[in-house]
C-alpha positions in Angstrom: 29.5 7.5 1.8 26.4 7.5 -0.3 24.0 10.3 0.3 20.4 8.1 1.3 17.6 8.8 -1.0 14.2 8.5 -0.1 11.2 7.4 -1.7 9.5 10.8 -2.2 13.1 12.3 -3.2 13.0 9.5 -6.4 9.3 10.7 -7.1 10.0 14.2 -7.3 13.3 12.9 -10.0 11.3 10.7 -11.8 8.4 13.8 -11.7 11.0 16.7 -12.9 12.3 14.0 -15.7 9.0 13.9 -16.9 8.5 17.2 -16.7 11.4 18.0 -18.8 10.8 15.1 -21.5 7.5 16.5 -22.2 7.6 20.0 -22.2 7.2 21.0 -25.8 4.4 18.5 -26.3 0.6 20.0 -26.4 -1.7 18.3 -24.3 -3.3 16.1 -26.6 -0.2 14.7 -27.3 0.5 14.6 -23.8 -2.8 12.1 -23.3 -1.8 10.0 -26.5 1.4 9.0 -24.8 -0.5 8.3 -22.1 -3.2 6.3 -23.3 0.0 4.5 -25.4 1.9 3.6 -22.2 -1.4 2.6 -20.3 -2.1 0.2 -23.0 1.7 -1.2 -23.2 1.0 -1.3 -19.4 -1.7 -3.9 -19.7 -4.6 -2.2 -20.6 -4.9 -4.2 -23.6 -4.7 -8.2 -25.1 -1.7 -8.0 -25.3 0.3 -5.9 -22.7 2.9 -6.0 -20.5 1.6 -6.8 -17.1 -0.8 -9.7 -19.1 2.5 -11.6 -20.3 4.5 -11.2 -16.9 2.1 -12.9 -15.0 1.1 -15.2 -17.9 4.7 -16.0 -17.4 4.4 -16.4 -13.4 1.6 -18.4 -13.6 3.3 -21.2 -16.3 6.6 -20.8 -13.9 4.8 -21.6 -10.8 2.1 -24.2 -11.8 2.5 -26.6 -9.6 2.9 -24.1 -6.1 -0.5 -25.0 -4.9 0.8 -28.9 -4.7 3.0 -27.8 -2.2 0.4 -27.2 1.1 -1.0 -30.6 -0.1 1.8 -32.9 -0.9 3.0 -31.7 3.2 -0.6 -32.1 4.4 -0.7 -35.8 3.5 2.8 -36.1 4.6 2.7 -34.5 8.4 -0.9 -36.6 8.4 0.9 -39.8 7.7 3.8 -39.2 9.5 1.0 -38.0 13.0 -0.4 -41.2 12.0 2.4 -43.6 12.8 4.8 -42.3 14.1 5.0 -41.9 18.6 4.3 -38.3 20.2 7.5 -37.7 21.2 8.7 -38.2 17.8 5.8 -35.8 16.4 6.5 -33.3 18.6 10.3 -33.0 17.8 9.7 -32.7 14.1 6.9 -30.1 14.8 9.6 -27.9 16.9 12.2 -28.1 14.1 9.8 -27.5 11.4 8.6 -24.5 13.8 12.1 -23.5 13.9 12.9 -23.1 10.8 9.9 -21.2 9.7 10.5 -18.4 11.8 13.8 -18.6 11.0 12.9 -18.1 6.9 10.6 -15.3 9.0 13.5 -13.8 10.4 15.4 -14.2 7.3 13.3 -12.5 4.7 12.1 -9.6 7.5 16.2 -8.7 7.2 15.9 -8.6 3.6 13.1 -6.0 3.0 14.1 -4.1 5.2 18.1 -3.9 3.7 16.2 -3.9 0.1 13.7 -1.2 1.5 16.9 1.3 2.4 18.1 1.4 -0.7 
């Protein structure tokens, strides 16, 4: 059985690792690599973090249609269609909300033990 690792277990790792990689370096060297991977980070025109959600935001353009398109359809559907009607599509829409809920609170927490 695998032996559970916490979060501050990996920190004090990742913190020995780079304690170890950069042990023979002065510390003006230490704050070039630094500045270096700050800027790679994002820091700059062109960095990391600046494409990634460039990226995101090309990928999911069209996410803010979404509340809109189903506003105008639940109105339209309020609109003509009978109470009764309404009120069993709310209940099933209701349902499976939570249920999604349900479903992605049981995946952070499995994805938060490991």
């Amino acid at each position: 059985m695998p032996e559970e690792t916490t979060r501050e277990d990996k920190t004090e790792k990742m913190c020995r690792m780079m304690e170890e990689c950069c042990a023979g370096m002065s510390v003006h060297d230490r704050r070039e690599m630094m500045r270096r991977m700050m800027g790679a980070m994002g820091s700059g025109t062109g960095g990391m973090m600046r494409t990634m959600m460039g990226h995101c935001m090309r990928a999911f353009r069209w996410l803010p249609l979404i509340p809109l398109v189903l506003g105008i359809i639940l109105f339209t559907l309020g609109y003509f269609l009978d109470a009764s009607i309404v009120r069993a599509l709310w209940l099933a829409l209701a349902g499976l909300i939570v249920l999604m809920g349900l479903a992605g609170l049981l995946m952070l927490r499995v994805m938060s033990k490991v």
